[in-house]
N, C-alpha and C positions, 0 to 999 in steps of 0.2 A: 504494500500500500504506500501510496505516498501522504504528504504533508499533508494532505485536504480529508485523508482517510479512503479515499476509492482506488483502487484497481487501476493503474495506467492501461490508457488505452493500448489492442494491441498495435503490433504496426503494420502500416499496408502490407498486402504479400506482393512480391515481384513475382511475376505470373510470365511463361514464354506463348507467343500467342502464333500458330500457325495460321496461315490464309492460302484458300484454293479458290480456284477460277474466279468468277466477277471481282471477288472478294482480295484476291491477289490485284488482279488488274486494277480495280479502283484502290488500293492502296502503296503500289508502286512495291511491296518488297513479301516475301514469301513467310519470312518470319523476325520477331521483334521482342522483346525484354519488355514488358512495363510493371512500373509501382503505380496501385491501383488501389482505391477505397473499394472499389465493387467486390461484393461477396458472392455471386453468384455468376456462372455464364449469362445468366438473361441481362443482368445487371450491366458485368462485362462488355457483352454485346452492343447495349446503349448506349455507356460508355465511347464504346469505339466508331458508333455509327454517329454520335451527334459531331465525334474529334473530325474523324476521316471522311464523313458525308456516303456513307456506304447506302445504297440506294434499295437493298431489302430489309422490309422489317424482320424485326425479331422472330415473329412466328414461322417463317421462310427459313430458317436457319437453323440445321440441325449441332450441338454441342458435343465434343468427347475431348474431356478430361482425362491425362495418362491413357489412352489409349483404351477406353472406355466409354459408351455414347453414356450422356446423363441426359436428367432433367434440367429445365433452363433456373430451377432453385437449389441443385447441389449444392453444396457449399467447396470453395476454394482454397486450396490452402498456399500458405510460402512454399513457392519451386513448383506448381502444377503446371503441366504444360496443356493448353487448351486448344483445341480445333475447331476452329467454326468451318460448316460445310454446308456451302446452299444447295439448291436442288438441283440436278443434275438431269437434263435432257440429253435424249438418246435414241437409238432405233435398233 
């Protein structure tokens, strides 16, 4: 605890964030380090679509955490590496 008596807050995680197709394309690079308040990929997500102007919503955008699809309320922790993956057309 500190002087005031509460629990310091924790600190952001630094999260590595992969990008495929559009998602790659509209943000000029493949993969990226950030320190982030967001606790969740949905959160995440907003995050990065309000910074980098990513032109799918959230609900368009599948999440996997380590190598694992989740829900958009996982929680994230320091060092999770995150994939966002939009929908993917094909024949």
């Amino acid at each position: 605890m500190n002087a005031t008596g509460f629990l310091p807050a924790d600190p952001m995680p630094t999260i590595t964030i992969q990008y495929f197709a559009i998602l790659r394309e509209q943000r000029g690079i493949a993969q990226e380090k950030l320190t982030t308040p967001a606790t969740t990929p949905g959160a995440l997500y907003e995050e990065l679509r309000a910074r980098h102007g990513f032109t799918l919503p959230g609900d368009r955008v599948r999440a996997a955490v380590n190598d694992e699809f989740v829900t958009a309320t996982a929680t994230l922790h320091e060092g999770d590496r995150v994939v966002f993956i939009p929908p993917v057309a094909g024949g």
